[in-house]
Every structure is written in C-alpha cells, then in structure tokens.
PDB file of the backbone (N, CA, C, O) and the ligand in Angstrom, with CONECT records:
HET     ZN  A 101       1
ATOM      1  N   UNK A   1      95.284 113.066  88.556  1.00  0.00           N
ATOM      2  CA  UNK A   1      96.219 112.411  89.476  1.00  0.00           C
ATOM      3  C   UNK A   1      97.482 113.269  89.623  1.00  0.00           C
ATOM      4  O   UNK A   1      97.981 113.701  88.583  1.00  0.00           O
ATOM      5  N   UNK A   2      98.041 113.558  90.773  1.00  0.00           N
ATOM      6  CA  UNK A   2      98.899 114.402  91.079  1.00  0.00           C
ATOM      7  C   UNK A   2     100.058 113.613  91.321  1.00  0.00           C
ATOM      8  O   UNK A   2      99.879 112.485  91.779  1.00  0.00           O
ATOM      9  N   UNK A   3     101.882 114.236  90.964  1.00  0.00           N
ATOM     10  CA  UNK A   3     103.008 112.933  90.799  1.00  0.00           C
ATOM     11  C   UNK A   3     103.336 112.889  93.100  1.00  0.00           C
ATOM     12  O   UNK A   3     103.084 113.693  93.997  1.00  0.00           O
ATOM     13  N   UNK A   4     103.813 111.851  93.069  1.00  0.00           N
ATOM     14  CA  UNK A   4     104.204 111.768  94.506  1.00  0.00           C
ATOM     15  C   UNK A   4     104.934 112.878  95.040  1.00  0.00           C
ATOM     16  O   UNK A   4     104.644 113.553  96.028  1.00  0.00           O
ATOM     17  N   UNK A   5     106.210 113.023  94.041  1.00  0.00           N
ATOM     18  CA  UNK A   5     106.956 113.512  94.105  1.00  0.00           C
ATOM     19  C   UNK A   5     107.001 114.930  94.488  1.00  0.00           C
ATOM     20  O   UNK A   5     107.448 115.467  95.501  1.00  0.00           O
ATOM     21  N   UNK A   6     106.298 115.528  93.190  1.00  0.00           N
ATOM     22  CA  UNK A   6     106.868 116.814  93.127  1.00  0.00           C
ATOM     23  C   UNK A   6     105.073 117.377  93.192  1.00  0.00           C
ATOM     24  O   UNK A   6     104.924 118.467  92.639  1.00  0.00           O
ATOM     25  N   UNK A   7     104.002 116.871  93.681  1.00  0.00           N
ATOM     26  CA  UNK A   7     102.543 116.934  93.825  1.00  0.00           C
ATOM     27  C   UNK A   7     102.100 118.067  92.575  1.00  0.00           C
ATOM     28  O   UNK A   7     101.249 118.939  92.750  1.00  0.00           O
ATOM     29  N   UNK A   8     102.948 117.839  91.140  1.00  0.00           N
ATOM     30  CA  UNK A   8     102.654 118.314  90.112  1.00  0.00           C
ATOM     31  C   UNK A   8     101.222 117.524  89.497  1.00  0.00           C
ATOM     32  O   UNK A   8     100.897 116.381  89.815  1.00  0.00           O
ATOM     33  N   UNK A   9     100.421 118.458  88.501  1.00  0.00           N
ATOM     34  CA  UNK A   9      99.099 117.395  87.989  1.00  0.00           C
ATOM     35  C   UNK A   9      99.877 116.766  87.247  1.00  0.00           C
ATOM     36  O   UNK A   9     100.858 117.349  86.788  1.00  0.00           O
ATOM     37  N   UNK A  10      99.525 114.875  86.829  1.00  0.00           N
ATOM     38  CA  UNK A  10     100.484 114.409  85.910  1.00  0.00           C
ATOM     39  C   UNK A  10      99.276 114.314  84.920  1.00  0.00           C
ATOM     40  O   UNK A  10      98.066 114.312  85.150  1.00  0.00           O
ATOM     41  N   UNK A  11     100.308 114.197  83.189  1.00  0.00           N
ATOM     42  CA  UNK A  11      98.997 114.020  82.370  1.00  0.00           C
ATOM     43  C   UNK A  11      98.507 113.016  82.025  1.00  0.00           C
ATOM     44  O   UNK A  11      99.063 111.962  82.332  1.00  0.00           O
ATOM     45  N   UNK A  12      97.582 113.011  81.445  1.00  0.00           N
ATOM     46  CA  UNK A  12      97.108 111.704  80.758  1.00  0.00           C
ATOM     47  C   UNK A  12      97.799 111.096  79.418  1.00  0.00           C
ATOM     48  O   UNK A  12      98.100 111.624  78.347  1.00  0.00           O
ATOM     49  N   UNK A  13      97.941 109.625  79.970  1.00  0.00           N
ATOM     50  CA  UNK A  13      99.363 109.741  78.628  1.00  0.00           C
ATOM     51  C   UNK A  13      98.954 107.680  78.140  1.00  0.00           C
ATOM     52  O   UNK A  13      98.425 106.890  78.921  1.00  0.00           O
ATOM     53  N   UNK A  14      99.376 107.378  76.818  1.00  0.00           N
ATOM     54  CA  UNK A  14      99.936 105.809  77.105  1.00  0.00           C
ATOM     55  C   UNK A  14     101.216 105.830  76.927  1.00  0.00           C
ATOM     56  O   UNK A  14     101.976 106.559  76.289  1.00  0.00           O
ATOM     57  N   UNK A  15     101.400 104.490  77.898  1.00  0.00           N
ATOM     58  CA  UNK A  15     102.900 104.368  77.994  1.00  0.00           C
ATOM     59  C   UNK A  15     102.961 102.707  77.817  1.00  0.00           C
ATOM     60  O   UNK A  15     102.017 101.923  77.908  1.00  0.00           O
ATOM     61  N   UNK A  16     104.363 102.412  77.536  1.00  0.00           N
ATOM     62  CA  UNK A  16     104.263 100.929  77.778  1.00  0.00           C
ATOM     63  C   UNK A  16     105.323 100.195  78.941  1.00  0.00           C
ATOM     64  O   UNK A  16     106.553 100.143  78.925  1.00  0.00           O
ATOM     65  N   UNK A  17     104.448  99.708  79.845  1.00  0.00           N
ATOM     66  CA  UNK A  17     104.852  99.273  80.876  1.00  0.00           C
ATOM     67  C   UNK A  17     105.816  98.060  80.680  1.00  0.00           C
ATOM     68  O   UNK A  17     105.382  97.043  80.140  1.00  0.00           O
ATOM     69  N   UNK A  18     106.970  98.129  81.057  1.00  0.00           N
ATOM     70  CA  UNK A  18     108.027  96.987  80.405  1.00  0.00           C
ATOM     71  C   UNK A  18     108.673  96.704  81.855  1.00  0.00           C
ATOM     72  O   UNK A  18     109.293  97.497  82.563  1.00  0.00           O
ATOM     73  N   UNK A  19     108.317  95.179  82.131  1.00  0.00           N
ATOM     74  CA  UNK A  19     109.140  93.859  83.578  1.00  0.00           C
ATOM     75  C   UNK A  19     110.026  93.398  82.873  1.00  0.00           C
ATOM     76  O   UNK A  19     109.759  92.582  81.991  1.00  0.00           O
ATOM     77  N   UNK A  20     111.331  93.843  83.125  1.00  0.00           N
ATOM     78  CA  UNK A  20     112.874  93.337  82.773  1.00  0.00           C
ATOM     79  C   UNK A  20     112.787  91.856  84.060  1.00  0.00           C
ATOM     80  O   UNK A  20     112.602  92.085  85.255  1.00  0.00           O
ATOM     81  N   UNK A  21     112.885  91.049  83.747  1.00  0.00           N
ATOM     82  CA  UNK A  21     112.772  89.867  84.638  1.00  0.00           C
ATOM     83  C   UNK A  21     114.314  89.024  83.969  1.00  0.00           C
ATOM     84  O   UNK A  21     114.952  89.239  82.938  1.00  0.00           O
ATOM     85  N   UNK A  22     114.521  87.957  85.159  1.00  0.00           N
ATOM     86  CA  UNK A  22     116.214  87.405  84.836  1.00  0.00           C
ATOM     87  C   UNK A  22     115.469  87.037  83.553  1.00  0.00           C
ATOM     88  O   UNK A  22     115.635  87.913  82.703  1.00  0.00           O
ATOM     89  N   UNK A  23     114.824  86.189  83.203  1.00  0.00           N
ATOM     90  CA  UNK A  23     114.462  84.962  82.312  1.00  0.00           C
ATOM     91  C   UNK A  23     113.640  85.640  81.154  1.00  0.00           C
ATOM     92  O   UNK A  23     114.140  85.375  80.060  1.00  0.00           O
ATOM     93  N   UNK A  24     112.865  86.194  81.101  1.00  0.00           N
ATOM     94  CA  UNK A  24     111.994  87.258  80.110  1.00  0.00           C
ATOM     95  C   UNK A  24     111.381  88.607  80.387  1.00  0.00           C
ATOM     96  O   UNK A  24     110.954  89.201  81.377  1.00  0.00           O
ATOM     97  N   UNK A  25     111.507  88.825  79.192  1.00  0.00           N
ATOM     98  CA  UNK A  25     110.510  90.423  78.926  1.00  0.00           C
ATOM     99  C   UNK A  25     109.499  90.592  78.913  1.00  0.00           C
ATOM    100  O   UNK A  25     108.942  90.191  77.891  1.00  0.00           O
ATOM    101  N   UNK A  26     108.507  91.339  80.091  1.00  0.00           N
ATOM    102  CA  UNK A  26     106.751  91.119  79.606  1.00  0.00           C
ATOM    103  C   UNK A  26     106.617  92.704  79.389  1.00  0.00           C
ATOM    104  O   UNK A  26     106.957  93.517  80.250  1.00  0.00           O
ATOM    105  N   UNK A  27     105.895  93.169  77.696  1.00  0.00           N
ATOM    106  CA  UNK A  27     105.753  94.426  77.402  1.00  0.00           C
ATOM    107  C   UNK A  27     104.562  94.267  77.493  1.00  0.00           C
ATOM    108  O   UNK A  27     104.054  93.162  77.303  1.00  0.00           O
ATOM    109  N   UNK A  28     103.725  95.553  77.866  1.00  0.00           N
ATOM    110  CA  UNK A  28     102.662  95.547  77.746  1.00  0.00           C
ATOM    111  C   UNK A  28     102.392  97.410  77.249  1.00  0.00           C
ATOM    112  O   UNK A  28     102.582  98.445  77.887  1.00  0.00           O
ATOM    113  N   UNK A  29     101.926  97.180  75.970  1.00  0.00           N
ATOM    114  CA  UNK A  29     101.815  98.515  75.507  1.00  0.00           C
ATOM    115  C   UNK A  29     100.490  99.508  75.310  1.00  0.00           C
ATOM    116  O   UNK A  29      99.419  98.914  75.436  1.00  0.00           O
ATOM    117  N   UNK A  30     100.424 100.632  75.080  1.00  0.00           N
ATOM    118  CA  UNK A  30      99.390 101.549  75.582  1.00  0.00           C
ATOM    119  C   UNK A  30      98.704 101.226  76.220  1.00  0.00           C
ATOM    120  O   UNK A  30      97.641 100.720  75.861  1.00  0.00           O
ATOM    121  N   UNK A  31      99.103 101.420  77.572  1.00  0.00           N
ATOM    122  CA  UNK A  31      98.587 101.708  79.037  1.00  0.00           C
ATOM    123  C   UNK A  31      98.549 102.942  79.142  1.00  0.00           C
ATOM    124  O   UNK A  31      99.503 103.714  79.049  1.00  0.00           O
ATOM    125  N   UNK A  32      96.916 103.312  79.436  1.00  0.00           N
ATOM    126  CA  UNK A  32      96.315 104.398  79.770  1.00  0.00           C
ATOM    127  C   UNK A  32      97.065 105.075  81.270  1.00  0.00           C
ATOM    128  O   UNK A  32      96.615 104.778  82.376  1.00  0.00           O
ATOM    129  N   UNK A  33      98.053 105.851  81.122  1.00  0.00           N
ATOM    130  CA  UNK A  33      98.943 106.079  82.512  1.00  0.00           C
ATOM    131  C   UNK A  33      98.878 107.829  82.704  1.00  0.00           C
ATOM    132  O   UNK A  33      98.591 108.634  81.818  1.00  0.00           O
ATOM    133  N   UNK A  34      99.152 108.061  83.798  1.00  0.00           N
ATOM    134  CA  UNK A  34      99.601 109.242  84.019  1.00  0.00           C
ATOM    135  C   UNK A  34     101.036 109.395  84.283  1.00  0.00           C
ATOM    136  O   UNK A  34     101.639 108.541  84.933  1.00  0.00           O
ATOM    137  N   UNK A  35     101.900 110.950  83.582  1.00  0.00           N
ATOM    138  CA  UNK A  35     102.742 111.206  83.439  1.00  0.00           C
ATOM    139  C   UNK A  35     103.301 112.153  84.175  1.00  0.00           C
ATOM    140  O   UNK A  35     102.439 113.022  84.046  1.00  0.00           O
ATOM    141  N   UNK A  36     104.222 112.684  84.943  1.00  0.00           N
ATOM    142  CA  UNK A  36     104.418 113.757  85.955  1.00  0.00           C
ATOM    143  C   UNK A  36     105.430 114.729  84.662  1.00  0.00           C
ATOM    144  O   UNK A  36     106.466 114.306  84.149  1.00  0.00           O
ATOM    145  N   UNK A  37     104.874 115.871  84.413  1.00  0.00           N
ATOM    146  CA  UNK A  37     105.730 116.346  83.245  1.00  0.00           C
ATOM    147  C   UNK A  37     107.116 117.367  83.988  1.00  0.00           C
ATOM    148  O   UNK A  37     108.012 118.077  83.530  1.00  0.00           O
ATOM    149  N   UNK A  38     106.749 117.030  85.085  1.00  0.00           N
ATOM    150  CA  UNK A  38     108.361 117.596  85.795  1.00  0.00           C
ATOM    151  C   UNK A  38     109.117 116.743  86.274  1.00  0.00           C
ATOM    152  O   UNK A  38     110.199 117.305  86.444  1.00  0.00           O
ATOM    153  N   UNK A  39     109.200 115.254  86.730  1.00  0.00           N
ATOM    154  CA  UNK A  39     110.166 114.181  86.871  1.00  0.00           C
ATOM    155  C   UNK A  39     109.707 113.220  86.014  1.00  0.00           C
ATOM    156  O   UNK A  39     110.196 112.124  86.290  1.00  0.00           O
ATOM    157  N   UNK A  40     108.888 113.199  84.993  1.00  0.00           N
ATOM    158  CA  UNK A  40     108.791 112.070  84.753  1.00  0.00           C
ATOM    159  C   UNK A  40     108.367 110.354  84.934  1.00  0.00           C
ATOM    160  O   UNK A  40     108.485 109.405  84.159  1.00  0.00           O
ATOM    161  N   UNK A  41     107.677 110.500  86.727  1.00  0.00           N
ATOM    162  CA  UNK A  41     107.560 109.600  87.051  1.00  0.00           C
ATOM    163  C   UNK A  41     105.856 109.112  86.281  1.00  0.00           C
ATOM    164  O   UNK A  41     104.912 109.854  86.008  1.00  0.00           O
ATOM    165  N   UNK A  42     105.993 107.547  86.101  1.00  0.00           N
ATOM    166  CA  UNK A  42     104.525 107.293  85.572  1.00  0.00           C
ATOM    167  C   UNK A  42     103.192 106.594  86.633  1.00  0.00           C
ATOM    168  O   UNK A  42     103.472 105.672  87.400  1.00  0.00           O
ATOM    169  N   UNK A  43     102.455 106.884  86.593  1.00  0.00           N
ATOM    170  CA  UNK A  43     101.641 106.148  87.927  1.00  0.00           C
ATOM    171  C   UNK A  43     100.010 105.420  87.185  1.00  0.00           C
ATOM    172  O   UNK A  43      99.274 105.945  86.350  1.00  0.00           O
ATOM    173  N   UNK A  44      99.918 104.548  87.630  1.00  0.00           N
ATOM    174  CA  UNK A  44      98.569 103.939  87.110  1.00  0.00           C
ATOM    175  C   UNK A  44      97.484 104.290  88.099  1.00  0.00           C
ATOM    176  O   UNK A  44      97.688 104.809  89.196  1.00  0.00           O
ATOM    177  N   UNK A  45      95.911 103.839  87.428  1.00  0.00           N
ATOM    178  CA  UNK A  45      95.431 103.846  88.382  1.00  0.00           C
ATOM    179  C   UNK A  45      95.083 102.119  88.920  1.00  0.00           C
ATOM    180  O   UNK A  45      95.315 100.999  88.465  1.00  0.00           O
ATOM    181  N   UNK A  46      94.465 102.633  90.024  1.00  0.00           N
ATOM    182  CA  UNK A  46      94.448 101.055  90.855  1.00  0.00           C
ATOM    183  C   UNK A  46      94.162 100.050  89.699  1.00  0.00           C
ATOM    184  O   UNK A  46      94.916  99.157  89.311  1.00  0.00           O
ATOM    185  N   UNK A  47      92.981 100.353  89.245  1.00  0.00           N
ATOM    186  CA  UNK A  47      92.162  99.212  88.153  1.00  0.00           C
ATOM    187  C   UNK A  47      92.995  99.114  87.198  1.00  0.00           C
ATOM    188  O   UNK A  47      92.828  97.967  86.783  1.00  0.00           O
ATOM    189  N   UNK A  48      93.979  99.715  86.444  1.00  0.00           N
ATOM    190  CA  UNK A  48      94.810  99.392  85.488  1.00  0.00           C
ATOM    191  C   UNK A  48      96.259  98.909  86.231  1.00  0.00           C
ATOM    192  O   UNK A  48      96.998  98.092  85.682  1.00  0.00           O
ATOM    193  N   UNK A  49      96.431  99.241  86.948  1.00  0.00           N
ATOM    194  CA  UNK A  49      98.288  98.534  87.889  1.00  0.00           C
ATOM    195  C   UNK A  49      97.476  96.994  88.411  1.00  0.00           C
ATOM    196  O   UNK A  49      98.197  95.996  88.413  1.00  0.00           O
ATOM    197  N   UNK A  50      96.007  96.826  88.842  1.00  0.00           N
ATOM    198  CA  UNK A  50      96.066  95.176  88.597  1.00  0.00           C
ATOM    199  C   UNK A  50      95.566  94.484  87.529  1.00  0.00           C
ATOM    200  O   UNK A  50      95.482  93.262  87.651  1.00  0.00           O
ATOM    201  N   UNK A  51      95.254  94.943  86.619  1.00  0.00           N
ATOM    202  CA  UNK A  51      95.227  94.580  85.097  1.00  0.00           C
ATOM    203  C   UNK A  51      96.808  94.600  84.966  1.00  0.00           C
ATOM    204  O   UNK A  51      97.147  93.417  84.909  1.00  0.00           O
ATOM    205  N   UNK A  52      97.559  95.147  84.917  1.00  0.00           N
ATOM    206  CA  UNK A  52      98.420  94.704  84.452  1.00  0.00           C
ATOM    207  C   UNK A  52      99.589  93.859  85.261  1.00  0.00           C
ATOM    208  O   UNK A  52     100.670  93.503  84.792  1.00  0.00           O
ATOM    209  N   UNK A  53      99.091  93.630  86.599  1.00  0.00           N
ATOM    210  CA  UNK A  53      99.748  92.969  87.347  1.00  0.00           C
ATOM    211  C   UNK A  53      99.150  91.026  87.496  1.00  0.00           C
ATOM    212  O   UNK A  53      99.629  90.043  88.061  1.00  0.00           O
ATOM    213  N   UNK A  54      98.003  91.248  86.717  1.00  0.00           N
ATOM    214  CA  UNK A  54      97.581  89.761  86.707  1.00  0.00           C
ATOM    215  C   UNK A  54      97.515  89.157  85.531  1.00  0.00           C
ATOM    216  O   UNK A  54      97.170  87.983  85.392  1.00  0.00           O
ATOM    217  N   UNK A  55      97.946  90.165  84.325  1.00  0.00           N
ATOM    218  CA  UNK A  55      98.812  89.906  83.347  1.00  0.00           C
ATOM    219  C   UNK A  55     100.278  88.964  83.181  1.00  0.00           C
ATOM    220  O   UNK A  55     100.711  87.995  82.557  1.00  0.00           O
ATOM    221  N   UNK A  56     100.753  90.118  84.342  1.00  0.00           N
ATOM    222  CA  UNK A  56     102.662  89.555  84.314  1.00  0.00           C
ATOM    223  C   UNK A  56     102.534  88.451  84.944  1.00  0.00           C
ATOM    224  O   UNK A  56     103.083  87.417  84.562  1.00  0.00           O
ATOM    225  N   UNK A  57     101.627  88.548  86.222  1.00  0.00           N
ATOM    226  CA  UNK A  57     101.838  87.123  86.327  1.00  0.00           C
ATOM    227  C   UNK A  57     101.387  85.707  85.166  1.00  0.00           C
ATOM    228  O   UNK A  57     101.978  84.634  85.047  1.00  0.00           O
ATOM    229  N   UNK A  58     100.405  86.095  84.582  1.00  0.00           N
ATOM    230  CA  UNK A  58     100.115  84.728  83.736  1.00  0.00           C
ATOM    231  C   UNK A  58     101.085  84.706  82.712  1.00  0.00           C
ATOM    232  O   UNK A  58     101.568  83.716  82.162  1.00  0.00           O
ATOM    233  N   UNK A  59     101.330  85.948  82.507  1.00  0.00           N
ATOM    234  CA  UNK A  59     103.030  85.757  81.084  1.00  0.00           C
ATOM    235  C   UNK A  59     104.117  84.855  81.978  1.00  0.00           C
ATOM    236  O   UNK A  59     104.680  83.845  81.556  1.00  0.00           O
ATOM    237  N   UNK A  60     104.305  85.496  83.433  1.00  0.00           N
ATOM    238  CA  UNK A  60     105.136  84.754  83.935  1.00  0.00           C
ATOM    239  C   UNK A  60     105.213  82.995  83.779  1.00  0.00           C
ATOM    240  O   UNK A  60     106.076  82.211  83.384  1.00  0.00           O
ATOM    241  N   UNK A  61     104.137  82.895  84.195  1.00  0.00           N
ATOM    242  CA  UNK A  61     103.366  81.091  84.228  1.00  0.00           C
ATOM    243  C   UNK A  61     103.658  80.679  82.787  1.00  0.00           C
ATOM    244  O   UNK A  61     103.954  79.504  82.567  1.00  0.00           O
ATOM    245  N   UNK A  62     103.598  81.533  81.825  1.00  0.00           N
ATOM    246  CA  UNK A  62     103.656  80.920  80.669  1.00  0.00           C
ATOM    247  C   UNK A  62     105.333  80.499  80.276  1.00  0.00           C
ATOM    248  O   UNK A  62     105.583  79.677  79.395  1.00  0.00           O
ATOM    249  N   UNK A  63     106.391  81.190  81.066  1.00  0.00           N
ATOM    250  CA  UNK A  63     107.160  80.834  80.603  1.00  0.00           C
ATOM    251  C   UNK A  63     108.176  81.404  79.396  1.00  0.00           C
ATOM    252  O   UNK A  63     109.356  81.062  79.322  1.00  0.00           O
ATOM    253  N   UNK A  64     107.844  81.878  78.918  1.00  0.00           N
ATOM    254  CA  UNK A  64     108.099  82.826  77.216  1.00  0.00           C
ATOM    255  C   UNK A  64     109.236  83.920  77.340  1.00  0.00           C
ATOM    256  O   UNK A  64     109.170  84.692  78.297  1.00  0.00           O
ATOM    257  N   UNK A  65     110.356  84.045  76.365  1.00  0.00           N
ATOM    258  CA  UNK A  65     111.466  84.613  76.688  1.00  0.00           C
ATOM    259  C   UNK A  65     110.688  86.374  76.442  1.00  0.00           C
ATOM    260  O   UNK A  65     111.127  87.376  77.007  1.00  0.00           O
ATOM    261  N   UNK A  66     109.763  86.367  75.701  1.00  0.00           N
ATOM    262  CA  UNK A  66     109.676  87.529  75.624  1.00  0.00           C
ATOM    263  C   UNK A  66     107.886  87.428  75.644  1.00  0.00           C
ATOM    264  O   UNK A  66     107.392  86.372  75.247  1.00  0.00           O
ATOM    265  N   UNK A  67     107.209  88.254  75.990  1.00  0.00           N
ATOM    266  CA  UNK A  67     105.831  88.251  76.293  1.00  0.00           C
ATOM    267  C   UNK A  67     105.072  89.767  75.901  1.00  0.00           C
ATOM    268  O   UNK A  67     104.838  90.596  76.780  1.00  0.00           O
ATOM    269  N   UNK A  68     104.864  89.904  75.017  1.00  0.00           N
ATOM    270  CA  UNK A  68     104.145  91.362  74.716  1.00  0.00           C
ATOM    271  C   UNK A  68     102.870  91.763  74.524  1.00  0.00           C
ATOM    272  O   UNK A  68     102.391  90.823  73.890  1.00  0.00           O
ATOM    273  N   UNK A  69     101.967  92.616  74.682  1.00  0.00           N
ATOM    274  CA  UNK A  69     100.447  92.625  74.742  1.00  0.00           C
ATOM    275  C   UNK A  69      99.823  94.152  74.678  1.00  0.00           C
ATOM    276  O   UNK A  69     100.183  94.712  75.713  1.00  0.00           O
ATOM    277  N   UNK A  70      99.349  94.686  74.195  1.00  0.00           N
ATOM    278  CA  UNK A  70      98.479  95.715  74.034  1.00  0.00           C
ATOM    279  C   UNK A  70      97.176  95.245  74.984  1.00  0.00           C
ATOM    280  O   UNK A  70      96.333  94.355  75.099  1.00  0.00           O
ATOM    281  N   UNK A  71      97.901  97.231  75.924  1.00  0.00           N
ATOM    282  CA  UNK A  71      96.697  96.669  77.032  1.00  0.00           C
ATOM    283  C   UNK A  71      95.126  97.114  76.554  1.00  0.00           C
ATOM    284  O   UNK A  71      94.414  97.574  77.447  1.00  0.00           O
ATOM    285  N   UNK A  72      94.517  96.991  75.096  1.00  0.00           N
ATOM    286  CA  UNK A  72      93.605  97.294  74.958  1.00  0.00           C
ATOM    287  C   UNK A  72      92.930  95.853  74.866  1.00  0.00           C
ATOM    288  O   UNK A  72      91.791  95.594  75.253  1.00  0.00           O
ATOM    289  N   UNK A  73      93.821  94.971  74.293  1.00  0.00           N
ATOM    290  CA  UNK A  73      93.557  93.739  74.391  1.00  0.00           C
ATOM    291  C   UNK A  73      93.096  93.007  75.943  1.00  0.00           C
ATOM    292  O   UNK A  73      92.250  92.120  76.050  1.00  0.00           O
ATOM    293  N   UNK A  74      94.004  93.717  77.269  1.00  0.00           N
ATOM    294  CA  UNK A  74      93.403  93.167  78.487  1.00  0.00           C
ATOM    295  C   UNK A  74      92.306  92.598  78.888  1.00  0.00           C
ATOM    296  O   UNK A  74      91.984  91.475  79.276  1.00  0.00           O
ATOM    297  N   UNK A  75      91.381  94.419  78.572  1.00  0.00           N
ATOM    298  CA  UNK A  75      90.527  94.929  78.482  1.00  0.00           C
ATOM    299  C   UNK A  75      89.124  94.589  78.143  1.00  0.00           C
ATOM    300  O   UNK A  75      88.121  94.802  78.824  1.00  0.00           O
ATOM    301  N   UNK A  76      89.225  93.975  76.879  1.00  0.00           N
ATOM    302  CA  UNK A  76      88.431  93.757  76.137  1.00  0.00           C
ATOM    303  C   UNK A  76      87.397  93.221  76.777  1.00  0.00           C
ATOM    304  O   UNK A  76      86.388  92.893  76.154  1.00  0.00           O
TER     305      UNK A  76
HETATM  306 ZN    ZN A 101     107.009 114.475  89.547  1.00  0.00          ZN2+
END
C-alpha cells in the first residue's frame, strides 16, 4: 500500500487506533496497519477500517468512559 501523500510504499506495521470522543475513549490495539515512513500517515485496509469501525460503533452503544480491545480479539 502506497501513503496518499507522499505515494511512498508504507510498511507493514501494528498500531493502535485510538477515537478521542467528548464522552469516551475507544482503543483498539494491534491493528494490522500500514505506515508511510516519510509522513507518518497510517492507512488500513478496507476489511480492517470496517472491523474497526463496527467496533466503535458498538463501544459507542455501550456507553463506557473508556473502551479498549485488541484487534486480534475482533477477529477471532
Ligand atoms: Zn507519506
């Protein structure tokens, strides 16, 4: 996967994807991501950005000041 930005190869990396929201924190840690090693920007791929987007939402629903998850657990 190449970064938007700077159409550098980004690498293969985990990262942990963290939603600062008014009301809570949803972490979600080692996510299989790519890394742009000249800006830094991180990019998922499709199948993992909605894994982890139908995540935040059910942390959301839940309510919880802080919400954290290992995305190997998603997965499973
Ligand atoms: Zn870049």
């Amino acid at each position: 996967m190449k970064c938007y930005h700077c159409a550098v190869e980004a690498d293969a990396k985990k990262t942990n994807h963290i939603v600062d929201m008014d009301d809570c924190i949803i972490i979600v840690r080692q996510v299989p991501s790519y890394v742009c090693p000249q800006c830094g920007e991180v990019m998922y791929t499709v199948s993992v950005a909605k894994q982890i987007e139908q995540y935040v939402e059910a942390a959301k629903s839940a309510m919880s000041d802080l919400s954290v998850i290992n995305y190997q657990n998603l997965i499973a």
